[in-house]
Structures are given as structure tokens and as C-alpha cells.
The first five atom37 places (N, CA, C, CB, O) and aatype in JSON, in Angstrom:
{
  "aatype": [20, 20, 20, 20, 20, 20, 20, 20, 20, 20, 20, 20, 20, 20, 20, 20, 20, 20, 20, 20, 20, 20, 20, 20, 20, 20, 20, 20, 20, 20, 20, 20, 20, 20, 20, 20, 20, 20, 20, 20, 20, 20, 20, 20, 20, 20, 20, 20, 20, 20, 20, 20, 20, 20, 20, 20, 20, 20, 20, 20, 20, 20, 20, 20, 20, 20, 20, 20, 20, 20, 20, 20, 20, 20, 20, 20, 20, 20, 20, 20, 20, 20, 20, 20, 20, 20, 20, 20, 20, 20, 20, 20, 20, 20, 20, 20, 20, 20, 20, 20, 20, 20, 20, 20, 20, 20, 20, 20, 20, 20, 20, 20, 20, 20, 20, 20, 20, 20, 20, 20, 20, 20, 20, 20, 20, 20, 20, 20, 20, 20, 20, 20, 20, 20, 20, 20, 20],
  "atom_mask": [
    [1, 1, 1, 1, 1],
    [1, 1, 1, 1, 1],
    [1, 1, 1, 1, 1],
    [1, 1, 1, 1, 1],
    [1, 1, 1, 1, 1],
    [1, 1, 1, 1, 1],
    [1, 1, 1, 1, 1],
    [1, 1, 1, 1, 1],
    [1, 1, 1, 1, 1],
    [1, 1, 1, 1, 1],
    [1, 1, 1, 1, 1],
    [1, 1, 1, 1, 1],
    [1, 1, 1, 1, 1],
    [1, 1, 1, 1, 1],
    [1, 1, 1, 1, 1],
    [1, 1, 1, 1, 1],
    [1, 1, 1, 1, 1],
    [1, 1, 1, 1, 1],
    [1, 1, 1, 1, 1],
    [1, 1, 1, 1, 1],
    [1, 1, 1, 1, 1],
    [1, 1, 1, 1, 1],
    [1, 1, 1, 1, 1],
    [1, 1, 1, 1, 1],
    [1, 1, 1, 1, 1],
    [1, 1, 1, 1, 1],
    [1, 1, 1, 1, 1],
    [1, 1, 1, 1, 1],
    [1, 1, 1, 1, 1],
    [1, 1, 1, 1, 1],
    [1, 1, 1, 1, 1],
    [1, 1, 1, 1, 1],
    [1, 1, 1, 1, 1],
    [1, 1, 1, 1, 1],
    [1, 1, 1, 1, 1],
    [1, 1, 1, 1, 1],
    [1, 1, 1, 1, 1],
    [1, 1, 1, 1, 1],
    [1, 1, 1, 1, 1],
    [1, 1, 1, 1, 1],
    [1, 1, 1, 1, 1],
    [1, 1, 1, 1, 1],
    [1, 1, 1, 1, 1],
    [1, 1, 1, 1, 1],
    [1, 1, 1, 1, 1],
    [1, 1, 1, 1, 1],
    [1, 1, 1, 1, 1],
    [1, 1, 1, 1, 1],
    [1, 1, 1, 1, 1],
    [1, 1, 1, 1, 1],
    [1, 1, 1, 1, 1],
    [1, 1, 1, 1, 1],
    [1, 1, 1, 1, 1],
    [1, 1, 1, 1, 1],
    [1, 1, 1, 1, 1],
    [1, 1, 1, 1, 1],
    [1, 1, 1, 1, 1],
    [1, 1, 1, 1, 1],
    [1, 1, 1, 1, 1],
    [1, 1, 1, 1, 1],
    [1, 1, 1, 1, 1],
    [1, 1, 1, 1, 1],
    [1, 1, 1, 1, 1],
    [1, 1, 1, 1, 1],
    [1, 1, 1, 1, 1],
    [1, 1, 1, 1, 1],
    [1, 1, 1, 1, 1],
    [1, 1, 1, 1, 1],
    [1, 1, 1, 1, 1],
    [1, 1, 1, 1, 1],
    [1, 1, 1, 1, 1],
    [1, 1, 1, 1, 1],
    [1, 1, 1, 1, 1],
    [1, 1, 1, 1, 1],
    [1, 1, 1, 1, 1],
    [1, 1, 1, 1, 1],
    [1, 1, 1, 1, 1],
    [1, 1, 1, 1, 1],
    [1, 1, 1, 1, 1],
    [1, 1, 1, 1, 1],
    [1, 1, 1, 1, 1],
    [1, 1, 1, 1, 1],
    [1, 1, 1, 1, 1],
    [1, 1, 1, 1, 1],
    [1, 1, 1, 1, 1],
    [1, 1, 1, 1, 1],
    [1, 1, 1, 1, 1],
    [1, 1, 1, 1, 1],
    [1, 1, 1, 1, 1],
    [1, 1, 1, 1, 1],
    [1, 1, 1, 1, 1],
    [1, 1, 1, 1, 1],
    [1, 1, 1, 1, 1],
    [1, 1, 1, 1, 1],
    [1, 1, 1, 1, 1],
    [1, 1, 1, 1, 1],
    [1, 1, 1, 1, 1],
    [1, 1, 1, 1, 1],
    [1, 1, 1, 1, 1],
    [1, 1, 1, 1, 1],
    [1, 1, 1, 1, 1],
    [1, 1, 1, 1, 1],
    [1, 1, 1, 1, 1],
    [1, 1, 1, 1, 1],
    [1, 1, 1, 1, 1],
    [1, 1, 1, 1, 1],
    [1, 1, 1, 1, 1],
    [1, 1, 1, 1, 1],
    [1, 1, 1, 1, 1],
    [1, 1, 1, 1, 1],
    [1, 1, 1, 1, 1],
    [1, 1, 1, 1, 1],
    [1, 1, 1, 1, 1],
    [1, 1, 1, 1, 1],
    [1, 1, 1, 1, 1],
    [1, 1, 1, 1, 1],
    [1, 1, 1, 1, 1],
    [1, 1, 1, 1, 1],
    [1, 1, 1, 1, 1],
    [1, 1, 1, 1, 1],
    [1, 1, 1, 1, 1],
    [1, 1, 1, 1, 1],
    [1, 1, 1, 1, 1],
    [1, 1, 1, 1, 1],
    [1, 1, 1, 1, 1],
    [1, 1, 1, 1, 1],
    [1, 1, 1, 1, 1],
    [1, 1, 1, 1, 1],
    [1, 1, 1, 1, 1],
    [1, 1, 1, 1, 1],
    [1, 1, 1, 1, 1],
    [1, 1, 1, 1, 1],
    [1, 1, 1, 1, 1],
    [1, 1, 1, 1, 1],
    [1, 1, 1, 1, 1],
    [1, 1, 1, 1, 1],
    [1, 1, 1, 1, 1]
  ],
  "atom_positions": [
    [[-9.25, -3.09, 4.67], [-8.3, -3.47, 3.62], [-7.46, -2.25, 3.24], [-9.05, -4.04, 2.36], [-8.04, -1.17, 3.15]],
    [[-5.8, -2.36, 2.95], [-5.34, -1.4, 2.74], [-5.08, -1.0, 1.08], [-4.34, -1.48, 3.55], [-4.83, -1.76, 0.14]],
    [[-5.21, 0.29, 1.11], [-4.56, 0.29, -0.34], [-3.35, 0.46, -0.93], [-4.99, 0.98, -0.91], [-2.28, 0.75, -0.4]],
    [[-3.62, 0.25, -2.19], [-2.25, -0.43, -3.19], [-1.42, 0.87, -2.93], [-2.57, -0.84, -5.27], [-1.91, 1.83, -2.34]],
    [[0.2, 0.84, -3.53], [0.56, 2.47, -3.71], [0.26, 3.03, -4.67], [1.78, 2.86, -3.69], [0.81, 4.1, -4.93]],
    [[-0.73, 2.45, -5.54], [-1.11, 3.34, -6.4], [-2.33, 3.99, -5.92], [-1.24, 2.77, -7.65], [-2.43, 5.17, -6.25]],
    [[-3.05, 3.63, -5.39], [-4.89, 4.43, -5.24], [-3.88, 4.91, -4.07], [-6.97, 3.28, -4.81], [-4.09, 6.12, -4.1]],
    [[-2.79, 4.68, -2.92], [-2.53, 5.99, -2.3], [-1.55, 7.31, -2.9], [-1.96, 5.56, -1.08], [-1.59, 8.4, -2.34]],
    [[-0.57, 7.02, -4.25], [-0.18, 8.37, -4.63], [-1.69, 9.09, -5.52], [1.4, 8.23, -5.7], [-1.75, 10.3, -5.73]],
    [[-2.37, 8.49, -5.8], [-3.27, 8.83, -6.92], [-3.94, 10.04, -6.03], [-4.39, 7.45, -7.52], [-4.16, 11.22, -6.31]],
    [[-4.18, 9.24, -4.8], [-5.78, 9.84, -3.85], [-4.69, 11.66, -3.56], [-6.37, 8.32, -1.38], [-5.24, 12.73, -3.28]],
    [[-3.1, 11.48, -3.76], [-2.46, 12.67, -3.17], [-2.32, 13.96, -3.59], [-1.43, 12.44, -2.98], [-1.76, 13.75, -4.67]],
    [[-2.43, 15.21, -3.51], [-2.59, 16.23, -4.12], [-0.99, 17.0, -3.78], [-4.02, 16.93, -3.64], [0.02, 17.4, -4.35]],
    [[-1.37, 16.93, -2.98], [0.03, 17.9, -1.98], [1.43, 16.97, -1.63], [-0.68, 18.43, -0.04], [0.89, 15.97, -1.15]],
    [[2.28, 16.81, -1.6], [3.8, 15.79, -1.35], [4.37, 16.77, -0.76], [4.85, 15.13, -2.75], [4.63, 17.87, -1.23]],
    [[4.71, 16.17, 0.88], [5.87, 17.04, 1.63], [6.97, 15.96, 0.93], [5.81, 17.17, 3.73], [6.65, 14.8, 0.67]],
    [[7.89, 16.33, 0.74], [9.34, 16.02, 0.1], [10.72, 16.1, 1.14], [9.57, 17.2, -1.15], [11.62, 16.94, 1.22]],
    [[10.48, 14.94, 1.82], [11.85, 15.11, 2.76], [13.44, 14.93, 2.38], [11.7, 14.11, 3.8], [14.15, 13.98, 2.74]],
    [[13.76, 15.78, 1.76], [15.52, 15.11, 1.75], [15.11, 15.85, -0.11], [16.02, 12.43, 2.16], [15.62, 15.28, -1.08]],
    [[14.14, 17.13, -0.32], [14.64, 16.99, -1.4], [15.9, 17.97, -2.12], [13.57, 16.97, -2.0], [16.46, 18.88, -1.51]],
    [[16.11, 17.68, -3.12], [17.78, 17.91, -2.89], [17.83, 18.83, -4.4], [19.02, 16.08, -2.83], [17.16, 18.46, -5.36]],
    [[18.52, 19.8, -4.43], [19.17, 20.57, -5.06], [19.96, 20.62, -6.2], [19.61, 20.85, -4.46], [20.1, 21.57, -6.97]],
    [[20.57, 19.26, -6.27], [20.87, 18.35, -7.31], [20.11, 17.63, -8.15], [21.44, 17.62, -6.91], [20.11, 16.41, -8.0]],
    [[19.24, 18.26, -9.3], [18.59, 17.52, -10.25], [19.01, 16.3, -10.73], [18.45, 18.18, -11.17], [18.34, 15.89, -11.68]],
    [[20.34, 15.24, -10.21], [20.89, 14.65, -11.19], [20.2, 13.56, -9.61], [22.74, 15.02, -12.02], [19.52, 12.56, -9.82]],
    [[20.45, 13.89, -8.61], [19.59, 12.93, -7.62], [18.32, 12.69, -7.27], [19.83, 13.07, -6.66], [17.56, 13.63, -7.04]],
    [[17.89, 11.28, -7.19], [16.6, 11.24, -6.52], [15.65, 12.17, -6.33], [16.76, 10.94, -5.52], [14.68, 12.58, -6.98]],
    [[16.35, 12.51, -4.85], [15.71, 13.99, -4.31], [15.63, 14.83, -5.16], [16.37, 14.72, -3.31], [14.77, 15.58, -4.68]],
    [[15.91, 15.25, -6.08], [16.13, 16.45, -7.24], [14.83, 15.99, -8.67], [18.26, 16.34, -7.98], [13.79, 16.48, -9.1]],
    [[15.69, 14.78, -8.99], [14.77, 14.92, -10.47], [13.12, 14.05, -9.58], [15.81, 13.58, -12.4], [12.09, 14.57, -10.01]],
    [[12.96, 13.42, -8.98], [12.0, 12.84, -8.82], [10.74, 13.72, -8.49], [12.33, 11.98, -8.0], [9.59, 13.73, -8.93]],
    [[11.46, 14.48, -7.49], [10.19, 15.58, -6.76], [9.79, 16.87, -8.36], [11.25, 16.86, -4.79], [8.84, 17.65, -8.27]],
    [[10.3, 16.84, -9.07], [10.48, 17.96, -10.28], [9.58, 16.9, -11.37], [12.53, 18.42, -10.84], [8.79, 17.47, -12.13]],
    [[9.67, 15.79, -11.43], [8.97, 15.17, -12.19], [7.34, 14.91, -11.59], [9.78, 13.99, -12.45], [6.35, 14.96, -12.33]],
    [[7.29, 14.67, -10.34], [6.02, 14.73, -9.99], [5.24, 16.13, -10.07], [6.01, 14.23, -8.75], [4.01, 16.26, -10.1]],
    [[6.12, 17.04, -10.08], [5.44, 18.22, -9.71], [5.31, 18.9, -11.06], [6.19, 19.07, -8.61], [4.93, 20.07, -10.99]],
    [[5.64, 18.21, -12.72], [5.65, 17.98, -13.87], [3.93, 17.35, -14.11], [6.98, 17.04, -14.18], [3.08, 17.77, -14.89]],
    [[3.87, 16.41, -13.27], [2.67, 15.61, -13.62], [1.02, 16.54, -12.6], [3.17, 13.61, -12.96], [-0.14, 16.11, -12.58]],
    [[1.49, 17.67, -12.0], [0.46, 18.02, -11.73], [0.26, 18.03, -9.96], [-0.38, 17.17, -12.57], [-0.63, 18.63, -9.35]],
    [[1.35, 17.19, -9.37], [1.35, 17.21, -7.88], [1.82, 18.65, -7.36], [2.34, 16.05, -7.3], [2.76, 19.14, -7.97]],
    [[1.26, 19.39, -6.29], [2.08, 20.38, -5.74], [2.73, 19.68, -4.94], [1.52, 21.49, -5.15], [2.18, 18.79, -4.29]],
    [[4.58, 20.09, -4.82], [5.46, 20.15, -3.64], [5.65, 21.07, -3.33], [6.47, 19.71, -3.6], [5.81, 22.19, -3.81]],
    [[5.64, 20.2, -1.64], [6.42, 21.34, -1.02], [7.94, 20.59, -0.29], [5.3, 22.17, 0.28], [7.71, 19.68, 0.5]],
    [[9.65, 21.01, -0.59], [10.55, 20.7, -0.18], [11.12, 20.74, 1.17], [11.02, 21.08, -0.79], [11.36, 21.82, 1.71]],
    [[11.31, 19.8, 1.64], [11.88, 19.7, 3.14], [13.36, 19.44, 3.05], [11.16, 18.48, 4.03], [13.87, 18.31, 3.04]],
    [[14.11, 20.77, 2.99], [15.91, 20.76, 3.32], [16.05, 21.78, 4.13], [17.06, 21.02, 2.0], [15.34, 22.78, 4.14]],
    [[17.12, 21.51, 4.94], [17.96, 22.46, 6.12], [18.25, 23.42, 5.22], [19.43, 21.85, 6.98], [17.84, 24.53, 5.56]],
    [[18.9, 23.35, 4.04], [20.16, 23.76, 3.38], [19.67, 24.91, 2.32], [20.95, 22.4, 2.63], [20.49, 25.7, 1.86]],
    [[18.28, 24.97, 1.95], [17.94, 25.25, 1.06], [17.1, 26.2, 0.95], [17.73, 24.47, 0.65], [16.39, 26.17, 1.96]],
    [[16.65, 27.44, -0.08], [15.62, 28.41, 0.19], [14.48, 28.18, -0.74], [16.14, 29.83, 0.07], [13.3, 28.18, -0.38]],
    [[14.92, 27.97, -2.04], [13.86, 27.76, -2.84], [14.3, 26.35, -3.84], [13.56, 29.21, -3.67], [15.39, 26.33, -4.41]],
    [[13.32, 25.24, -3.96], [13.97, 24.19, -4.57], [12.28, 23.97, -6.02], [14.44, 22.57, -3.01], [11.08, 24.08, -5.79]],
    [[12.64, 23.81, -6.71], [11.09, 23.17, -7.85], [10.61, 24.59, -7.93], [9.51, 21.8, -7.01], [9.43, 24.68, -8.26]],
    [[11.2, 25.62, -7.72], [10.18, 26.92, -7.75], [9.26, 27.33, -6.14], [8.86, 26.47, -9.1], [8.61, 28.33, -5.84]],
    [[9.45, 26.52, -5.63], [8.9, 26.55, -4.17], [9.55, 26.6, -2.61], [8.25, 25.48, -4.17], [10.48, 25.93, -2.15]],
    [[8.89, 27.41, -2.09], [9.66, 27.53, -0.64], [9.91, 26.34, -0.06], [8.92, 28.27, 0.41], [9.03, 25.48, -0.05]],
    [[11.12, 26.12, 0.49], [11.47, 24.94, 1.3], [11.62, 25.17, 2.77], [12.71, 24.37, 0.81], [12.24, 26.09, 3.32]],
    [[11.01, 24.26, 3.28], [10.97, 24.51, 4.65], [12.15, 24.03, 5.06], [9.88, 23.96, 5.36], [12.99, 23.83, 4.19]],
    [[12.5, 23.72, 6.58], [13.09, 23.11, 7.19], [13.18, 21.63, 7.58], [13.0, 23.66, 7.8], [14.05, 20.78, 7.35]],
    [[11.85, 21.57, 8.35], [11.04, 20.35, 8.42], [9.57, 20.3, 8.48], [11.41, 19.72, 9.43], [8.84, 21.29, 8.43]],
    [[9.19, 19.08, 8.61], [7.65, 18.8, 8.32], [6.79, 19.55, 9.11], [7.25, 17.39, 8.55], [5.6, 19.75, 8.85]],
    [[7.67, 20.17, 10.52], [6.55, 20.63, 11.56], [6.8, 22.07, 11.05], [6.79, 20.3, 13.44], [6.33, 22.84, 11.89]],
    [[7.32, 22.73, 10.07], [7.12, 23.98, 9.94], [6.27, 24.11, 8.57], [8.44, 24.71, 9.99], [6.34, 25.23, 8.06]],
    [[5.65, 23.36, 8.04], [5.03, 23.27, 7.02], [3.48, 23.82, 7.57], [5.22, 21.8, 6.41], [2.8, 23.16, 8.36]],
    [[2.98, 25.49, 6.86], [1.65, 25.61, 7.7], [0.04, 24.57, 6.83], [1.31, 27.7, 7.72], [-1.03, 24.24, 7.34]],
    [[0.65, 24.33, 5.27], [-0.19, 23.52, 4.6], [-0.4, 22.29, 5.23], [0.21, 23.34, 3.37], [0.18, 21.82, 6.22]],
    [[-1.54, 21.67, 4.36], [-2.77, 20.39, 4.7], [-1.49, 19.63, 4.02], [-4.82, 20.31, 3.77], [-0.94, 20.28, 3.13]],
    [[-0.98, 18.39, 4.31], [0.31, 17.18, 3.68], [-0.48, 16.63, 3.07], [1.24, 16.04, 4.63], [-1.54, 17.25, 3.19]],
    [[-0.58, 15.94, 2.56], [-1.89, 14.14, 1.74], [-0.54, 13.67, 2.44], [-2.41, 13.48, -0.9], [-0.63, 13.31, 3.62]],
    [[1.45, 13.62, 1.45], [2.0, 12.53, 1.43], [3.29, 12.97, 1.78], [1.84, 11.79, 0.28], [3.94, 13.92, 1.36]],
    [[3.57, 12.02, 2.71], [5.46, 12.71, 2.77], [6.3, 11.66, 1.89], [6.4, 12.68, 4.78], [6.09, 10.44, 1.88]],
    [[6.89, 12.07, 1.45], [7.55, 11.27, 0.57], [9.12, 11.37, 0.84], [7.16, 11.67, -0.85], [9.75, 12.4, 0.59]],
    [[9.75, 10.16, 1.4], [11.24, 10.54, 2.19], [12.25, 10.07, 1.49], [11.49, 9.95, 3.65], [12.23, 8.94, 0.99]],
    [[13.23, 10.91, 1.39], [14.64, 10.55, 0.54], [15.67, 10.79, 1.39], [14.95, 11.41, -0.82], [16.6, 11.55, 1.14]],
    [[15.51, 10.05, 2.56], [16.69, 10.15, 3.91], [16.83, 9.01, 3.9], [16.39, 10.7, 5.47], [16.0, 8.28, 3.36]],
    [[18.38, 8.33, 4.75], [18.15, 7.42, 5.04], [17.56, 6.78, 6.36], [18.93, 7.17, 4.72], [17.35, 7.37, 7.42]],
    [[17.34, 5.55, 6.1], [16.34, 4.49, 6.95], [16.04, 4.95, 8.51], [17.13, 2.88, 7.04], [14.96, 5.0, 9.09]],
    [[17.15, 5.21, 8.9], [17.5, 5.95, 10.25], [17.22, 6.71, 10.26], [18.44, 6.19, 10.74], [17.52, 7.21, 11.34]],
    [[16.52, 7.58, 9.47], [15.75, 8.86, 9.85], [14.44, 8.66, 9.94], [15.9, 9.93, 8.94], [13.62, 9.23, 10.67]],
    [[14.28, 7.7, 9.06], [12.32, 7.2, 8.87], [11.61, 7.64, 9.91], [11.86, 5.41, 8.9], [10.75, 8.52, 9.98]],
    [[12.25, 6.63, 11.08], [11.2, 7.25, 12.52], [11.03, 8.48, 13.26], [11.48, 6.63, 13.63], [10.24, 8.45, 14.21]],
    [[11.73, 9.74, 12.95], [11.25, 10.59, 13.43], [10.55, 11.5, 12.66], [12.0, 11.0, 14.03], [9.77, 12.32, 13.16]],
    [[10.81, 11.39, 11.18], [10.16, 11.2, 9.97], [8.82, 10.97, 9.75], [10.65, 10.36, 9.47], [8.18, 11.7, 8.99]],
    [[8.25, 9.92, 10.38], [7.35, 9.71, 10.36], [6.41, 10.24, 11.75], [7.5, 8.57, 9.99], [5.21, 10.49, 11.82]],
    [[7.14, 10.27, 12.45], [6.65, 10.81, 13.99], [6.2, 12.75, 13.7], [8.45, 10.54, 15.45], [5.43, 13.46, 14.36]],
    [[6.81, 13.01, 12.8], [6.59, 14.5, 12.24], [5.27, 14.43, 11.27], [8.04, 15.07, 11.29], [4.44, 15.34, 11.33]],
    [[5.13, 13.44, 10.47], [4.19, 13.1, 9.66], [2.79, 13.24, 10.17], [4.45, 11.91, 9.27], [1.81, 13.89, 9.84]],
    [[3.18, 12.07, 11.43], [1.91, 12.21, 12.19], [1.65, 13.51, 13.17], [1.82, 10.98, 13.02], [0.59, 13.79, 13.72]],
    [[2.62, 14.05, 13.24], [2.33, 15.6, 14.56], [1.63, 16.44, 13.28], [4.35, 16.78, 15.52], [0.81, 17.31, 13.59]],
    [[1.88, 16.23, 11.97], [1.07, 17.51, 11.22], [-0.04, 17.0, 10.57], [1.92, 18.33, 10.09], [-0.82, 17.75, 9.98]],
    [[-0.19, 15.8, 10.62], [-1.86, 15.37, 10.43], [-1.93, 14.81, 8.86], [-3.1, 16.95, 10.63], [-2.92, 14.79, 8.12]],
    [[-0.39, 14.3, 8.56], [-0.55, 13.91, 6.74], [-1.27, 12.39, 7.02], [1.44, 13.72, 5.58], [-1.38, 11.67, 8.01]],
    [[-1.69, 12.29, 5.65], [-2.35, 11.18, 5.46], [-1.92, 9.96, 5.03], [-3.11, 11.42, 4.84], [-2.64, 8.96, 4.98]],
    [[-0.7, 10.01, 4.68], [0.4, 9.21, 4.21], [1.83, 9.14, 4.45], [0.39, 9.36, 3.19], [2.5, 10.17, 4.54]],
    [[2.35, 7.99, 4.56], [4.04, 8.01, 4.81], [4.64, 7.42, 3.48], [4.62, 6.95, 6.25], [3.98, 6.41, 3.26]],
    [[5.32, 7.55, 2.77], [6.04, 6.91, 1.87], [7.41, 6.84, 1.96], [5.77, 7.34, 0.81], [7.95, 7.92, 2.18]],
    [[8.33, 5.63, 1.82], [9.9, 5.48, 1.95], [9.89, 5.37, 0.43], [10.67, 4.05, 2.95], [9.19, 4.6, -0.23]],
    [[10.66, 6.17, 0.02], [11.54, 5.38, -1.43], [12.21, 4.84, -1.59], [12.05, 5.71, -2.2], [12.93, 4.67, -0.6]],
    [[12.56, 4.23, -2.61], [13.04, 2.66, -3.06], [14.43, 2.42, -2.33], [13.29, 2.46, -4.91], [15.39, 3.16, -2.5]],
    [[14.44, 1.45, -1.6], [15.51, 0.94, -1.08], [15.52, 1.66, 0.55], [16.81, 1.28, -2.11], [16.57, 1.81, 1.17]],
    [[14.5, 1.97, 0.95], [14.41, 2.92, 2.05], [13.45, 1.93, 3.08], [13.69, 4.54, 1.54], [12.26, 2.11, 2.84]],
    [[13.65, 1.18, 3.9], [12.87, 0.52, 4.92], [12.78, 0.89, 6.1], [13.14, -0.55, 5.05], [13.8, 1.46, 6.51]],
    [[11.9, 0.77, 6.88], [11.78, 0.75, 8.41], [10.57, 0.78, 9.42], [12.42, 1.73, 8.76], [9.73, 1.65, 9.65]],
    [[10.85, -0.74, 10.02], [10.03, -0.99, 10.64], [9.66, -0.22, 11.77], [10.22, -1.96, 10.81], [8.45, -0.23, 12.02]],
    [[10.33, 0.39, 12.45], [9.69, 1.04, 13.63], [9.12, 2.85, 12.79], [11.2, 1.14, 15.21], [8.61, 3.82, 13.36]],
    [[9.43, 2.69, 11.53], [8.34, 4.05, 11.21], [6.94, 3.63, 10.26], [9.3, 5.41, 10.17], [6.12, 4.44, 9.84]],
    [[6.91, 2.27, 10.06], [5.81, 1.32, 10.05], [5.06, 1.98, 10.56], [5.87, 0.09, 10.6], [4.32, 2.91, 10.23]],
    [[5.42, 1.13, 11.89], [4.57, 1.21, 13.27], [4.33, 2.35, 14.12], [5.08, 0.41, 14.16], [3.49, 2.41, 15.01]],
    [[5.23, 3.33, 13.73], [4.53, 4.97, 13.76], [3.51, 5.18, 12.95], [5.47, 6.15, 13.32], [2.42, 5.53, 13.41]],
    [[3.72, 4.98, 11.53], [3.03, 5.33, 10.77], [1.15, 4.74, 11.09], [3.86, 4.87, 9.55], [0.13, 5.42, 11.21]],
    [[1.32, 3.68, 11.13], [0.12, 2.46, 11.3], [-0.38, 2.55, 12.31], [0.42, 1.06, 11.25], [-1.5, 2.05, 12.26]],
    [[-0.02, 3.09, 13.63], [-0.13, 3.45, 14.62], [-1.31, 4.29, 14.9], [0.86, 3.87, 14.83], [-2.27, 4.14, 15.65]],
    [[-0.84, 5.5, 13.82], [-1.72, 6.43, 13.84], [-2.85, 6.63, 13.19], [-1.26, 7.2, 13.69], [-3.76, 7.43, 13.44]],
    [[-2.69, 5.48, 11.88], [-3.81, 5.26, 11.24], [-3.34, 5.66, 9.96], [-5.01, 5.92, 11.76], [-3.98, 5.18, 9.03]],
    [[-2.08, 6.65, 9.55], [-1.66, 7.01, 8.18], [-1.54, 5.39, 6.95], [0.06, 7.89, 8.5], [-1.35, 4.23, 7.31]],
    [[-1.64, 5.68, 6.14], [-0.77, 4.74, 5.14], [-0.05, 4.76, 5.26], [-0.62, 4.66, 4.11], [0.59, 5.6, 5.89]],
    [[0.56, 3.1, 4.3], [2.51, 3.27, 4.78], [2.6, 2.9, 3.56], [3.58, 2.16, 6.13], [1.58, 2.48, 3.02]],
    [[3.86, 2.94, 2.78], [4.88, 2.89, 1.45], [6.07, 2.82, 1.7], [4.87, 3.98, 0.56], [6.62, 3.79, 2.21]],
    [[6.8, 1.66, 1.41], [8.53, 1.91, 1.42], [8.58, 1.03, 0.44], [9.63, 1.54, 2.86], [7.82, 0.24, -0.12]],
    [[9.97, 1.47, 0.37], [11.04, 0.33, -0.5], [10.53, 0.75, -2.26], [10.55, -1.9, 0.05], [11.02, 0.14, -3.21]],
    [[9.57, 1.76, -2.43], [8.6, 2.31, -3.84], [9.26, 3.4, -4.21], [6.92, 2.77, -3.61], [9.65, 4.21, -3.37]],
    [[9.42, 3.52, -5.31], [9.35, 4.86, -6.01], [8.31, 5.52, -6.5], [9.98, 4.87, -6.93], [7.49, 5.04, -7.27]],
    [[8.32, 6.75, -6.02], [6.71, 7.67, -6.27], [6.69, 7.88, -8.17], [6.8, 9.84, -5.21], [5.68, 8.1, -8.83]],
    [[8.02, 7.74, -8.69], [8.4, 8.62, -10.11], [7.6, 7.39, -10.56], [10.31, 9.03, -10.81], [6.45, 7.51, -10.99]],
    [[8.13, 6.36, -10.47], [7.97, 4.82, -11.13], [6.54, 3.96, -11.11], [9.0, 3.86, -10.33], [6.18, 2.87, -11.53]],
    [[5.87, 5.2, -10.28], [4.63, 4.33, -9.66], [3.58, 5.55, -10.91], [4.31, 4.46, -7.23], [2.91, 5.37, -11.92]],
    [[3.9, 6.47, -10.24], [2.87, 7.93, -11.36], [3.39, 7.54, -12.58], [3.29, 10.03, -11.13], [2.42, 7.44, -13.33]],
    [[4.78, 7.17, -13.4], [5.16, 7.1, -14.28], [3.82, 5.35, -15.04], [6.97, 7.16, -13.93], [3.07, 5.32, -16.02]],
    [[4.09, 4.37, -14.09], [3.09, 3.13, -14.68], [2.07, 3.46, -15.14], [2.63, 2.17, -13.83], [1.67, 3.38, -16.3]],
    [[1.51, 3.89, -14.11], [-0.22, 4.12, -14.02], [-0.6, 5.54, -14.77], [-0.82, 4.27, -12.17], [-1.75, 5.96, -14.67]],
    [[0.49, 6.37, -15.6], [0.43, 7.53, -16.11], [-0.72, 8.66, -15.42], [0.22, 7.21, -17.51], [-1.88, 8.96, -15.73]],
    [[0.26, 9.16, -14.25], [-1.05, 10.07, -13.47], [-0.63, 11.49, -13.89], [-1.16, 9.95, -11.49], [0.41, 11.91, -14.39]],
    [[-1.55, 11.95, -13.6], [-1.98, 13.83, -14.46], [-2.98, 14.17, -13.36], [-3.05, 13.94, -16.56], [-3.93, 13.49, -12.96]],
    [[-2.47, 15.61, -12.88], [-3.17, 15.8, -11.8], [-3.51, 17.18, -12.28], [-2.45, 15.57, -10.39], [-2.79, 18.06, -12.78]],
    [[-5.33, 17.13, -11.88], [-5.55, 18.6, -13.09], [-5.9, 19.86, -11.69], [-7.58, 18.32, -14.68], [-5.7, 19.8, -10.48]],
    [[-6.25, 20.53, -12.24], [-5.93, 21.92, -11.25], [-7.54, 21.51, -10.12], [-6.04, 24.08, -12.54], [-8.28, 20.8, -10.81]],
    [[-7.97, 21.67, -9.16], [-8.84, 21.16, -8.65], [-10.15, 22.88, -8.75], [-8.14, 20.38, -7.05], [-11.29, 22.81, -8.29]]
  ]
}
């Protein structure tokens, strides 16, 4: 049986952050800053960028040397699948699309490998319901 997206952001400690963005007034910007408000560590995945939330930003997922729990993607749909194909080369435990973000063939990457899957969700909207607080371990 799979689980809800809540017992999978809950179970997450760590969020790779794909597409997150520099612009607090976007998605990518205030969302990853609000989770990482509630106690999640990020880590940011932009080309463009050196330091985003106070934290080093990588490039992409395969240069990340940390343990993932969740990638959490703010690209669009057309990126999902290689997206997720990175997900699985670094051993995360989760895929998540945000809201309005679908795709079936990174599903079936995802599921493939055995990760969880999440799309079409918002991570802010989901920690924000279920009021999650993530304490120092």
C-alpha cells in the first residue's frame, strides 16, 4: 500500500529542490524558504545560482554529495523525466511534482525504481495542513 503525501513529506528530512529560484516572490523561492522555516534542510538545485535559503546550490541532483529523502521539482513537466532519472541515480527516496506539474513517464521512472511518487501537490500546502515542525534530530 502506498502512502498518502503526507506520511511521505512528514517521513522527509532533507529536500533536493529542483528549479529553486532566487526570486522569493516565486514558487521556487518562497516555498523552499518556508519549508526550510518549518525545520526541513534544503538543499537548492539551479544552474544560475551560488547560494540560495542560506545554502549551497548545486547544479544538479547528481552533484549533490548528501543522503536526498525528497526531490521536490519546480520545472516544467518536460523536465520531470530526467528529473526523476537523477533522483533515482542518487538513491532519493522520493519524487515530488508540484502543483500543476504532471508526468507520466517520470511516474514510471520513479515507480520503477521503487521511489514514491507526488505530483500535481504542493509541499508548502501539504506541511502547512498537517502543521509539520521538524526538530533537530
Amino acid at each position: 500500500m502506498s502512502r498518502s503525501s503526507h506520511e511521505i513529506l512528514a517521513s522527509a528530512r532533507t529536500i533536493a529542490v529542483v528549479g529553486a529560484s532566487r526570486d522569493p516572490n516565486k514558487a521556487g523561492g518562497s516555498v523552499p524558504e518556508g519549508l526550510q522555516r518549518r525545520g526541513f534542510r534544503i538543499i537548492p538545485i539551479n544552474p544560475y545560482a551560488e547560494t540560495l535559503f542560506g545554502e549551497r546550490v548545486y547544479r544538479s541532483l547528481l552533484e549533490v554529495p548528501d543522503k536526498i529523502d525528497l526531490v521536490d521539482v519546480f520545472r516544467p513537466a518536460a523536465d520531470a523525466p530526467e528529473i526523476a532519472r537523477q533522483a533515482v541515480a542518487v538513491g532519493a527516496k522520493a519524487l515530488w511534482l508540484q502543483e500543476d506539474i504532471r508526468s507520466a513517464e517520470a511516474r514510471r521512472v520513479a515507480e520503477a525504481a521503487g521511489m514514491e511518487y507526488v505530483e500535481d501537490e504542493c509541499t508548502a500546502v501539504i506541511a502547512s495542513l498537517y502543521r509539520m515542525r521538524k526538530t533537530a534530530a
